[in-house]
C-alpha positions as CSV (number, residue, x, y, z in Angstrom):
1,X,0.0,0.0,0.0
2,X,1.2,3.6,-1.0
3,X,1.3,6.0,1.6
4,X,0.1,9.7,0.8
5,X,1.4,13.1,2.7
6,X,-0.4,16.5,2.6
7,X,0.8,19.1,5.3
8,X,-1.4,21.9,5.9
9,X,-0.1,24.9,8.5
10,X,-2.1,28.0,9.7
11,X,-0.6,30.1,11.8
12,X,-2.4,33.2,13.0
13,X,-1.7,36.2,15.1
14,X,-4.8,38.0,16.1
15,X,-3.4,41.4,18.6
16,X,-5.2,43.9,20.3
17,X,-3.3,47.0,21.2
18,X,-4.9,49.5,23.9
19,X,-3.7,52.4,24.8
20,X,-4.9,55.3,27.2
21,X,-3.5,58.9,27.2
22,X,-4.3,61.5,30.1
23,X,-6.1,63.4,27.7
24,X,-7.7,61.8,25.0
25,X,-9.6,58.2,24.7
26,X,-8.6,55.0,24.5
27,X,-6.8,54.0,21.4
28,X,-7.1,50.2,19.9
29,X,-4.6,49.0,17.0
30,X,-6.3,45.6,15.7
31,X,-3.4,43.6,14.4
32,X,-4.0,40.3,12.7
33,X,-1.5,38.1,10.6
34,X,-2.2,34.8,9.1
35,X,0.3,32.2,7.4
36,X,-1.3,29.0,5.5
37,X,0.9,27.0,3.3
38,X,-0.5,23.5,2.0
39,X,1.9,21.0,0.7
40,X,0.4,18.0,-1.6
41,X,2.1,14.9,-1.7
42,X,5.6,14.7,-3.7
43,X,9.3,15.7,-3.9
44,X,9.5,19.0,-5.7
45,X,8.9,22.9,-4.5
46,X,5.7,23.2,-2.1
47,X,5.5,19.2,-2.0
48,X,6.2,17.1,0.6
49,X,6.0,13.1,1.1
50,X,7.9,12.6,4.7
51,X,6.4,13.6,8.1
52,X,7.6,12.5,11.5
53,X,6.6,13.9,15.0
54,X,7.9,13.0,18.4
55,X,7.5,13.9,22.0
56,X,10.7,13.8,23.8
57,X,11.7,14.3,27.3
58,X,15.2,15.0,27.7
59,X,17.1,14.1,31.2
60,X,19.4,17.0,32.5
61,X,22.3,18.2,30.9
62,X,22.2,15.9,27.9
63,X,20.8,15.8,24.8
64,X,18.6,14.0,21.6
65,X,20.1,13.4,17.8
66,X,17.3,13.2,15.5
67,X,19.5,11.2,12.4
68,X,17.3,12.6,9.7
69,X,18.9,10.2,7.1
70,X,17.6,7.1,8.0
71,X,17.0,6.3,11.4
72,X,13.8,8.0,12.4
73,X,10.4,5.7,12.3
74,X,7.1,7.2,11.7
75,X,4.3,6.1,13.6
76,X,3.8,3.3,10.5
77,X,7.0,1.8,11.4
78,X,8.6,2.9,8.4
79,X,12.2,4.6,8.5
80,X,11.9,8.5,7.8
81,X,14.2,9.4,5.7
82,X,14.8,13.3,4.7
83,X,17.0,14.5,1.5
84,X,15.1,17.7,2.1
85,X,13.3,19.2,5.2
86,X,10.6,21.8,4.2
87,X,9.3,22.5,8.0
88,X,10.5,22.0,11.6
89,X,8.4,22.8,15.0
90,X,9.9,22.7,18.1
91,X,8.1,23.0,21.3
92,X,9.7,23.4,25.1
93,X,6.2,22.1,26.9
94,X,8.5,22.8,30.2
95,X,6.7,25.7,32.2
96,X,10.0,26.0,34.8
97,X,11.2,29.6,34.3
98,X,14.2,29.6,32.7
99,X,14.7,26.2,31.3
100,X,15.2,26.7,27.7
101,X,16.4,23.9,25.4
102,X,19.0,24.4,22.3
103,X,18.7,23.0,19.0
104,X,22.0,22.8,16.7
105,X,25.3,22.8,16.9
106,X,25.7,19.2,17.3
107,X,29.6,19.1,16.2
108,X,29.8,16.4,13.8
109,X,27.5,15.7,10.7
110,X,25.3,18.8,11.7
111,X,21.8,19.2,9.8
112,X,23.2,23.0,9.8
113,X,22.2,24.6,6.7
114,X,19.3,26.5,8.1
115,X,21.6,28.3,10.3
116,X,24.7,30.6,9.6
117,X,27.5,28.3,10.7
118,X,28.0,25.1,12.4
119,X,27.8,26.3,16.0
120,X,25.0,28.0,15.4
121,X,22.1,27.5,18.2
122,X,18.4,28.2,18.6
123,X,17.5,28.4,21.9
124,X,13.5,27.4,22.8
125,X,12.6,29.3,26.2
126,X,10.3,27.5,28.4
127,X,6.8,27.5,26.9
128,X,7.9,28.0,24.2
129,X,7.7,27.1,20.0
130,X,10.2,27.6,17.0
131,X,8.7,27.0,13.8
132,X,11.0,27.0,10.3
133,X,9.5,26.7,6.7
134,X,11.1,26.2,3.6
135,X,8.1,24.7,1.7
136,X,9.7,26.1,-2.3
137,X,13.4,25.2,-1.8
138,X,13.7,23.3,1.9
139,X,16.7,22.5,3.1
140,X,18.7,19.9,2.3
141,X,19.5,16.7,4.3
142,X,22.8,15.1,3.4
143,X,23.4,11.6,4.9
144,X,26.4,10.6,7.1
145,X,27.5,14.4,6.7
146,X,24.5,16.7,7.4
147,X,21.6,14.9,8.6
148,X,21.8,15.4,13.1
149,X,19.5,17.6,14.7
150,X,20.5,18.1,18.0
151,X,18.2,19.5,20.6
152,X,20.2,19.5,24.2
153,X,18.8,20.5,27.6
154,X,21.5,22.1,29.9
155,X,18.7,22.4,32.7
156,X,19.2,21.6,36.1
157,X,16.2,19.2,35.5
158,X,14.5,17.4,32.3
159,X,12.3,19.3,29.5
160,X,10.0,17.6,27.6
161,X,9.9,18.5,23.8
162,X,7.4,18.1,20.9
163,X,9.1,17.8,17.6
164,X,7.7,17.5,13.7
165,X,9.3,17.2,10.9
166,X,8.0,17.3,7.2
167,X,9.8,17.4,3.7
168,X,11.0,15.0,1.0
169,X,12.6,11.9,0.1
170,X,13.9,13.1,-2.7
């Protein structure tokens, strides 16, 4: 049986800004901002046939490799295996104040290329999300040289993580 990917995200920002004066009344600025991308089933620009998602907790001071060339299963049981990543989300679902979790900069066969340079981080405060898309060009995965995504904890206690991935095999 052939399996079939489509990937929709909506993101919206809906903000209400109030502000009072002394003198005059109360001023409201409605801001609203909405990102949807859809990505059908393929390889190519704004396609996408791989997905994997994850929930992680990660023990203090260490860290979690996701090998993005080949060893990651899918909730099918089949290997997930990126040559392209069109969209990472990261979630910290820790609420302790100041525990924040940092994703790069592994040191040896870095999936890097979203970043400036090697040791490069992100860092995900508690509560927090990081979302990355790519869905026309992606980024590419390049096995045994370019395909670990680290996402280390240098808490003094564990965080707990929600990770998804999406792109192409090819």
């Amino acid at each position: 049986m052939a399996d079939t990917l489509n990937t929709s995200l909506k993101v919206s920002l809906d903000v209400a800004y109030a502000d009072t004066s002394d003198i005059s009344q109360a001023t409201t600025l409605p801001f609203k901002h909405t990102i949807n991308e859809f990505l059908a089933d393929g390889t190519t620009a704004n396609l996408a046939d791989v997905f994997y998602h994850d929930q992680a907790t990660i023990t203090t001071s260490s860290s979690t490799d996701y090998d993005l060339a080949g060893t990651l299963t899918n909730v099918f049981g089949a290997t997930a295996t990126f040559a392209n990543v069109k969209g990472i989300l990261i979630q910290n679902t820790t609420t302790t104040s100041t525990y924040i979790v940092k994703v790069g900069a592994k040191g040896s066969n870095d999936f890097v290329n979203w970043v400036a340079s090697a040791t490069d981080i992100v860092q995900i405060g508690a509560g927090g999300t990081f979302l990355l898309t790519a869905p026309v060009d992606g980024f590419d995965v390049t096995a045994d040289s370019g395909d670990i995504l680290k996402i280390a904890n240098d808490n003094a206690g564990s965080v707990t993580i929600n990770v998804v991935i999406w792109g192409s095999s090819a």
